[in-house]
N, C-alpha and C positions, 0 to 999 in steps of 0.2 A: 504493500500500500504506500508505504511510506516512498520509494521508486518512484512508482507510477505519479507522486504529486510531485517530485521534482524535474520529472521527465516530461510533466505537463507544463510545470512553470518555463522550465526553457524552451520549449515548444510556444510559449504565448510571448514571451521576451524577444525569440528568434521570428516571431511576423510580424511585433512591435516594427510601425516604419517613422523613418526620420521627414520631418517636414520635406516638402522638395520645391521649394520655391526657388527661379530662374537667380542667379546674378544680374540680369535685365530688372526683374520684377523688384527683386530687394533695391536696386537704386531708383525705380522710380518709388515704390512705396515710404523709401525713407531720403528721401529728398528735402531740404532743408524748407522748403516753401510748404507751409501748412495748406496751403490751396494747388491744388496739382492741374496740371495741362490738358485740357480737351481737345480732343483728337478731332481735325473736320474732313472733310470730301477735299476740299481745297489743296490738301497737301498729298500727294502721292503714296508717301511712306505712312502716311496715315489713315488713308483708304485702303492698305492692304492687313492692317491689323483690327481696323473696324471691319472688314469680310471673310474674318478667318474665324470658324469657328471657336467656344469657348469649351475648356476643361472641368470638371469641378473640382472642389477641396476635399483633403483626406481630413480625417479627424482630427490629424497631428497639425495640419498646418492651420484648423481653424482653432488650434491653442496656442498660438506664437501670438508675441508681443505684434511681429509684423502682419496677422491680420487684423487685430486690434487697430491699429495704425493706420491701416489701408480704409477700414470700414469709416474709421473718424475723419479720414483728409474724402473721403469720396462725397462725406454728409458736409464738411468744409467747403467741397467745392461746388458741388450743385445748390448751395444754399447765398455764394460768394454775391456781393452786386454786378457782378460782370456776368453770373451764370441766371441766377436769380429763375430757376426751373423748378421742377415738380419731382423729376425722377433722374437717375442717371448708373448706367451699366458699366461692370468693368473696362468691357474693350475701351471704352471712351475717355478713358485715363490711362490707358497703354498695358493694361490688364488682362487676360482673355483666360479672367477666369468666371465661374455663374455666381456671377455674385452683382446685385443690384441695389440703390439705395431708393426707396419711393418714398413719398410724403402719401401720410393715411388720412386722403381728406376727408376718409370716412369712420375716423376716431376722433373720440373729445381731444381739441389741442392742435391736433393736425400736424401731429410727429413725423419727423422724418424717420424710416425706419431700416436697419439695411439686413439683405437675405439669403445666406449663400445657399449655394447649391441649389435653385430654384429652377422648379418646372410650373408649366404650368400642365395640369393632371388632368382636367375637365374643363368643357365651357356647354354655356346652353345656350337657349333662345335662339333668335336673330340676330344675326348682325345690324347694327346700326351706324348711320356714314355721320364722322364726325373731323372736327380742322384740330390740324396735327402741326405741329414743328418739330423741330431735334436739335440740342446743342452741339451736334456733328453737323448740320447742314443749316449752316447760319443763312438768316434773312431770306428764307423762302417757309412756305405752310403748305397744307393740302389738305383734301378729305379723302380719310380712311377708313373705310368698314372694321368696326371692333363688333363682340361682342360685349353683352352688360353683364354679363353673369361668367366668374371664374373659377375655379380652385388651382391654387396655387400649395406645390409642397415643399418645404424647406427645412434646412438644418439648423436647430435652434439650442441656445444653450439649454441646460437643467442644470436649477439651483436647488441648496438644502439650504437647511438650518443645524449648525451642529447643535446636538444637545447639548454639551456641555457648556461653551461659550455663546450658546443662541447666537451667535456670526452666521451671516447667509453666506454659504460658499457652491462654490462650482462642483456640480455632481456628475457632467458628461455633458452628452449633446445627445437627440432625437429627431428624428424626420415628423415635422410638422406637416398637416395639411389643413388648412382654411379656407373658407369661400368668401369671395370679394365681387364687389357688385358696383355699376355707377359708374362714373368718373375713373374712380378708383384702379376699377376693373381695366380700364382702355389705359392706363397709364402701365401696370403691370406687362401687359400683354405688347407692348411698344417698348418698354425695355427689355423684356425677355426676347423680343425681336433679336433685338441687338447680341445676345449672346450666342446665336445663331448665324451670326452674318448680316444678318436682315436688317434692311434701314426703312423707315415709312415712306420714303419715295418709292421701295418699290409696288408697293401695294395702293399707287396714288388710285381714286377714281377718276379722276381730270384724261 
């Protein structure tokens, strides 16, 4: 018995994996500028990283200090008066990883809130045609068929309470799924665009 639990613990030690973020990705994430660079169509070298598909995060790398960092310069920058937007996707900070930051205009407060690893898992209804911009494709709009009704699923942390010090601490991470509706809903669904490749010109009705 006593074998078998130590033959398991190295067994769990030995798949244990090391974060794996790029030396590309660590210098933009920790870049001296608490507001980070948006990517547009304009620049060449930036249109080939806004249409390259995105990866998701392993467990390990959504416990680094560097995606802590990434999540707060990306609500930094979508929030900036130069950006002054609603939602905003990795690619669009030279990232291409699933990770998006949205404003919940359909929470008390209207937090910005950010979501790795996000799909979206279901839609219902109709679509409905509505006018769209992107902080990648400055100074033009169009109308694009969303749906209003979503679920979206994500990697979210889990907190405790330890007994002994009542301190709320970190307990792991879990795959969340919630339905988003509204406004809310066409914003999700146009940044998760994005971690696809996808920009809302493609899908203009015009």
């Amino acid at each position: 018995m006593k074998r078998t639990l130590i033959f398991a613990a190295l067994l769990a030690a030995g798949c244990s994996q090391k974060p794996d973020w790029t030396e590309k990705e660590l210098d933009i994430i920790n870049g001296q500028d608490p507001v980070m660079r948006v990517l547009t169509i304009a620049v060449p070298e930036d249109s080939l990283v806004l249409r390259t598909p995105s990866t998701g995060f392993s467990i390990e790398d959504l416990q680094t200090e560097d995606y802590s960092a990434l999540a707060a310069k990306m609500v930094a920058t979508v929030t900036s008066p130069e950006q002054d937007g609603v939602g905003i996707a990795g690619p669009q900070v030279g990232i291409n990883r699933r990770v998006v930051a949205v404003q919940r205009l359909d929470k008390e407060g209207e937090p910005f809130q950010v979501y790795p690893n996000i799909r979206i898992t279901a839609v219902r209804g109709e679509k409905v045609a509505g006018e769209e911009g992107c902080l990648s494709v400055p100074g033009r709009r169009g109308s694009v068929d969303r749906y209003q009704e979503i679920d979206i699923t994500y990697t979210q942390a889990v907190f405790r309470k330890n007994r002994l010090t009542k301190d709320v601490v970190a307990a792991g991470v879990k795959d969340t799924t919630e339905t988003v509706k509204g406004f809310t809903a066409v914003i999700f669904q146009h940044e998760c665009d994005h971690l696809d490749g996808v920009l809302y010109i493609d899908k203009l009705n015009d």
